[in-house]
N, C-alpha and C positions, 0 to 999 in steps of 0.2 A: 131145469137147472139154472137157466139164463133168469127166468123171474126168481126163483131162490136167492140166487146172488145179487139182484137187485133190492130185492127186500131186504138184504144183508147192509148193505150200501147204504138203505134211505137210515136204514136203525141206528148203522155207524154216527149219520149225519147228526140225526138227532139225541144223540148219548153223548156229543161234544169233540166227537174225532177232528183232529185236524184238518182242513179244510182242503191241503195238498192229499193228504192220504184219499180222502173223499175223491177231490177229483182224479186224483192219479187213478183210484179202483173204478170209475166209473167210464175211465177212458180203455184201460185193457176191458175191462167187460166187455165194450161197444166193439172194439175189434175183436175178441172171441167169437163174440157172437155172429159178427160179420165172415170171419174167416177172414182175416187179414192179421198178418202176425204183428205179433205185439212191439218188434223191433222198433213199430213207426215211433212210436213214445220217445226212444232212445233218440232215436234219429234230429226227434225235433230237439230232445234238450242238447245236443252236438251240436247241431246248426245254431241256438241259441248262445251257445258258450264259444260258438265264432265270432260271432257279432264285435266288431271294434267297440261299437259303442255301451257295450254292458258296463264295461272299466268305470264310465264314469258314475255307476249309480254309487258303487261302494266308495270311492277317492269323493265325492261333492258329502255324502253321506256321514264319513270320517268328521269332513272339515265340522260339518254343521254341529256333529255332537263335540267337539274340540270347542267352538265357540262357546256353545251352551253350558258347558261346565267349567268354562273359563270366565274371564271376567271383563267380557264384552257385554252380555245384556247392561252391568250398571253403565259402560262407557258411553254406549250408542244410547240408551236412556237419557244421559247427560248431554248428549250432542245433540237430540231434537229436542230436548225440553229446554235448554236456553237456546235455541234456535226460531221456536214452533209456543214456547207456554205462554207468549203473550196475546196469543188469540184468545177470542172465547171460543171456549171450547179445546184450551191449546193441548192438556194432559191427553184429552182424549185423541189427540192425532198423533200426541206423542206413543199412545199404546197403540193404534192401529197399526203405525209404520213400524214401530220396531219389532210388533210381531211379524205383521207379514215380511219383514228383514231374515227373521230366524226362520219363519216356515218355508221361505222360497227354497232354504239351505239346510234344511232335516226332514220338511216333508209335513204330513199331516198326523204326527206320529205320536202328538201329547206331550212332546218336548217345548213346545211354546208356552204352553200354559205354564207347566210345569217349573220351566225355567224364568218366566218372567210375569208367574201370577204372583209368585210371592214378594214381586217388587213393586209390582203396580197398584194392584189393589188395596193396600194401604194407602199409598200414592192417592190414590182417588178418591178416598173417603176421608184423606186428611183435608183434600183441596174441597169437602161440601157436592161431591157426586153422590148423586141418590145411591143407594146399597144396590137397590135390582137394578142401573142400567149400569153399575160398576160389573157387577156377578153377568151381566146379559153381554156387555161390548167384549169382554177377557174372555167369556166362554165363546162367543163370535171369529176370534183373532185369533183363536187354535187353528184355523184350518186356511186363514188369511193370507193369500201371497203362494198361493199353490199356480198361479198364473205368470209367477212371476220368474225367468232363470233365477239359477238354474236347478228348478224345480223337478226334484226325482219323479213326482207321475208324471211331468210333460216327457220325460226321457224315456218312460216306462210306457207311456200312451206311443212314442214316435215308432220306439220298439215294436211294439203289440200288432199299431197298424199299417206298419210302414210306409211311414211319413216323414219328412226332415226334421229332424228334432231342433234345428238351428231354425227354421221357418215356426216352427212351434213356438220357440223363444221370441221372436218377433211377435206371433199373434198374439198371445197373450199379457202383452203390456199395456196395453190400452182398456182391454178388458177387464184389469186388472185395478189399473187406474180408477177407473168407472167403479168397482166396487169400494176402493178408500174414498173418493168423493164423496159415495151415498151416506158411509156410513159417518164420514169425518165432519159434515152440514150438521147429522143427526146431532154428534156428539158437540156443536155447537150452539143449536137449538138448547137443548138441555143443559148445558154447562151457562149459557145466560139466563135460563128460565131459575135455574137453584141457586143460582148467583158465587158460582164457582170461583175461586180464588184465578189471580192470575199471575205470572211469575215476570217482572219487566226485563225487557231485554237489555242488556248490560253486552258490548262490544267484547268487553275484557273477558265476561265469563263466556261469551258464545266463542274467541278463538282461541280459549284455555279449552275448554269443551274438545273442542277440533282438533286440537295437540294431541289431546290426551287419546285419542283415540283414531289419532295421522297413520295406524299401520292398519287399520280396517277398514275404512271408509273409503279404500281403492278397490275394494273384493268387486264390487259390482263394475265397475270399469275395467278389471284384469278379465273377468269373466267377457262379457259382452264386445269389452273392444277388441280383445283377442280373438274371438270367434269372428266377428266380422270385419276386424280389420281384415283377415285372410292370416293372420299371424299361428293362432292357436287353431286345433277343431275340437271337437266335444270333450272328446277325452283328454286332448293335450290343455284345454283350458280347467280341467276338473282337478290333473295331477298339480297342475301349476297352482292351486285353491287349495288343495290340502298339504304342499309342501310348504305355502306361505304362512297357512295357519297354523301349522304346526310350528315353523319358529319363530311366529309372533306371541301364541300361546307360550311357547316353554324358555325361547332363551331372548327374547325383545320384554315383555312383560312380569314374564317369570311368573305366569298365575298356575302355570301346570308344571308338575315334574315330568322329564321325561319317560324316567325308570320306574316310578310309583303309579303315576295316574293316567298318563298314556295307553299301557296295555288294558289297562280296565275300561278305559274310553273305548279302545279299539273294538275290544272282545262285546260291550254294548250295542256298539254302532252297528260290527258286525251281524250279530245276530239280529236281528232287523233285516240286514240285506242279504243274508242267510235264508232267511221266511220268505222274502220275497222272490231270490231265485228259485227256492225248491216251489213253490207255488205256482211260478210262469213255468218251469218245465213240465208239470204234471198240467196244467192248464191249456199248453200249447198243445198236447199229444190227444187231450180231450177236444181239442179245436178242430183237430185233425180229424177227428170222429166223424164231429157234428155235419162238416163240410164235405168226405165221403157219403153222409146219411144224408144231404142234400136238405138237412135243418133251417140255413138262413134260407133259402128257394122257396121254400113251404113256408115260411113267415113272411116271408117278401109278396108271395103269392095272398096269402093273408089279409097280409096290411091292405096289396091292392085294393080288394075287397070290399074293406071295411074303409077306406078314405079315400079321397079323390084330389086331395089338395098336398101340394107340400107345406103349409102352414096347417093344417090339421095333423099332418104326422109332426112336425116338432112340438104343436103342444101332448101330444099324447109321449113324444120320446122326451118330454122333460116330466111329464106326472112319473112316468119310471124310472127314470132315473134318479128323480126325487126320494124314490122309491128303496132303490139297490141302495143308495148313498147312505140312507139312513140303516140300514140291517147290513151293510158288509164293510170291510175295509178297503181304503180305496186303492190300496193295492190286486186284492181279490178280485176287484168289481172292473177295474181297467181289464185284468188279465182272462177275466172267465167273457163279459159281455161284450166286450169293445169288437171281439171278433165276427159274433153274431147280429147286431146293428151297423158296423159299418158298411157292408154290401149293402141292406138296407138302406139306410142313407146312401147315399150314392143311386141307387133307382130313381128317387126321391129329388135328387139334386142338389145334395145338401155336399159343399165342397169339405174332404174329408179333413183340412186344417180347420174349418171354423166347426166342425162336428166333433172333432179336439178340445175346444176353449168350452164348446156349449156343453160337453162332456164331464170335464172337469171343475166346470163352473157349477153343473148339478151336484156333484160328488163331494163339492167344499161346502154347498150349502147342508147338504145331506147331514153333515158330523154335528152338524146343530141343531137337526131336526127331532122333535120329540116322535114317539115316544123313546128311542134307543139310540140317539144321534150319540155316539162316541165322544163326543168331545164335555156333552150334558155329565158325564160320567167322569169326564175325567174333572172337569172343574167342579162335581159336588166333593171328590175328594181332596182335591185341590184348594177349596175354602171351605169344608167344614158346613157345608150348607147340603139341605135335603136337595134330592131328586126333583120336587114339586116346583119348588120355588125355582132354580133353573129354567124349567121348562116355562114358566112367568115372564122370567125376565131377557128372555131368549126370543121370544113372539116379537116385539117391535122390530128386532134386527132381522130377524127372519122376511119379515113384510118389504123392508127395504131392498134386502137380497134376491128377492124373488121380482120385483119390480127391475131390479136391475138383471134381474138373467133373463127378463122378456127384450130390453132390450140389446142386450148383449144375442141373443138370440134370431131376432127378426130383422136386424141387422148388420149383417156379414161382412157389412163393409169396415164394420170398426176393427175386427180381430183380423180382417184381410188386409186393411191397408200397409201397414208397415213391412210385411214379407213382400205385397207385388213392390211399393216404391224402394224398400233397400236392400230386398232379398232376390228380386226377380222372380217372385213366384207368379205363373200364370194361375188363376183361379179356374176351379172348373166349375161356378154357376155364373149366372151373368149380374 
């Protein structure tokens, strides 16, 4: 009966079932089968929906679709492009930053492209940017700023593996950094090789810019300084981000109605952090399985086996993660694997904050990866262009990327430093 149902299970999978339904049936199976009652399921999504800090995935979540459908992308556009367009290269750092601006603050969700491909990409082809590295940087920048607070997987990874999600927020800036460097050199290379237009800096338009856009360009100082001045914590800094945006959005700016496009915002955002909790509850109860079946032990035992270095198991835990990133969503893939690798890591010696950044540094690269990376899809319908060509113009950023996850990866000390010197985190490798 136990293989019946099993067989039931993989058919579901592959006929297109939801991915919570999947794993929810495959967690009671494993306890039927065990003779453990199926309560445990419940139990964990309770314990889940104690957690103080879940509040903040849906209130930062809110804020970010509030932005995106308001009329900040052209504002903050306008504030790094006469700030930043007199570089060579300057449009192209102007798209990197304002993406990774939105994705820190909706996540890796297709809302970046979405909301700010159809402003850039013009933008870039008017200023003499080649076509493929315009369609290759905009499809790169979907998933850009996921290291950045307060980024819903860093909240969702703190969750998963219980870790400080405020020391999360610190590791991830630097590594973060490191990835706009790579790519923002690139896009200066290329923007002087085509002979890119450049926009001169004019004082008057860079602090008319600033004005125009004086009530959002504190979010990231309301966020961060409140959390570590000791003023706000995770969640009291998230509610404080969505009450602000919302009446900067509706009665400072006036680009949202409250009563017309508000609940439609809502009802979006929600559903999204809706997928995601019913996903980590059925997720966690299958966790619960794995780790009665003593599944991470027999892998841990495994890996021994087969490596003997801790720099052998992180390149083999980033070819898979390369891996997961590109076929699942990176909500699914924090919630289903982070739990069966991190014991792992951790035998290994890999400190479980920089196995966070090295984690979701895979996962962003992942959405741009061919052949199924998520985000390839979302920006061929996004501009109107094949599947093929994407995948073209996507390879140079890719190279960069993965250059910089080797050393974002091999050295722990970048994504460590800022949590031991302002956070007081003790590391645990040396």
């Amino acid at each position: 009966m136990v293989t019946l149902l099993a067989i039931g299970i993989v058919f579901l999978a592959l006929a297109g079932t939801p991915l919570f339904v999947v794993i929810g049936a495959a967690a009671l199976l494993g306890f039927f089968a065990s003779d453990v009652p199926s309560a445990a399921v419940a139990a964990e999504i309770y314990r889940m929906a104690s957690a103080p800090t879940l509040l903040a995935i849906p209130l930062f979540t809110f804020a970010g679709y509030l932005m995106a459908e308001g009329g900040s992308p052209p504002r903050l556009l306008r504030v790094t492009r006469a700030w930043l367009g007199w570089m060579p290269g300057g449009l192209a750092a102007v798209a990197l930053l304002c993406c990774a601006f939105f994705t820190a603050f909706t996540g890796a969700s297709g809302v970046t492209i979405i909301a700010l491909g159809g402003l850039l990409f013009p933008l870039l082809r008017q200023e003499e940017y080649p076509e493929r590295f315009s369609l290759g940087l905009l499809t790169t920048c979907g998933s850009l700023g996921l290291l950045f607070p307060p980024s819903l997987p860093l909240i969702l990874y703190g969750l998963v593996a219980q870790v400080d999600i405020d020391q999360l927020f610190l590791a991830g800036v630097f590594p973060g950094v490191l990835l706009l460097v790579f790519l923002t050199v690139f896009g200066a290379v290329v923007g002087k090789r085509s002979g890119s237009r450049r926009q001169p800096f004019r004082w008057r338009d860079a602090l008319a810019a600033l004005r125009a856009a004086a009530w959002e360009i504190p979010l990231p100082i309301i966020v961060l300084g409140g959390i570590y001045g000791g003023i706000l914590t995770t969640t009291e800094a998230a509610a404080v981000t969505a009450a602000w945006v919302l009446v900067v959005q509706c009665f400072i700016y006036r680009d949202l109605h409250i009563l017309r496009d508000v609940p439609r915002i809502a009802e979006d955002a929600m559903v999204l952090v809706g997928g995601i909790l019913v996903i980590l509850g059925a997720a966690l109860g299958f966790t619960n399985y794995l780790i009665d079946a003593e599944v991470p032990m027999r892998l841990l035992g495994l890996m021994q086996e087969l490596l003997d270095s801790r720099l052998a198991f992180l390149l083999l835990l980033n070819l898979f993660l390369l891996v997961v990133g590109c076929l699942m969503d990176i909500f699914s893939a924090i919630i289903v694997v982070v739990p069966l690798i991190a014991p792992i890591a951790k035998e290994f010696g890999v400190d479980p904050i920089h196995l966070g950044i090295i984690f979701l540094t895979n996962l962003e690269i992942g959405y741009s990866t061919p052949p199924v990376g998520l985000n390839l899809f979302i920006a061929s319908f996004r501009f109107g262009r094949s599947i093929l060509s994407l995948y073209r113009a996507s390879i140079p950023f890719l190279v960069l990327l993965l250059l910089a996850l080797a050393v974002i990866t091999y050295w722990p000390g970048l994504s460590l430093y800022l949590p031991q010197a302002l956070g007081g985190y003790a590391a645990a490798l040396p």
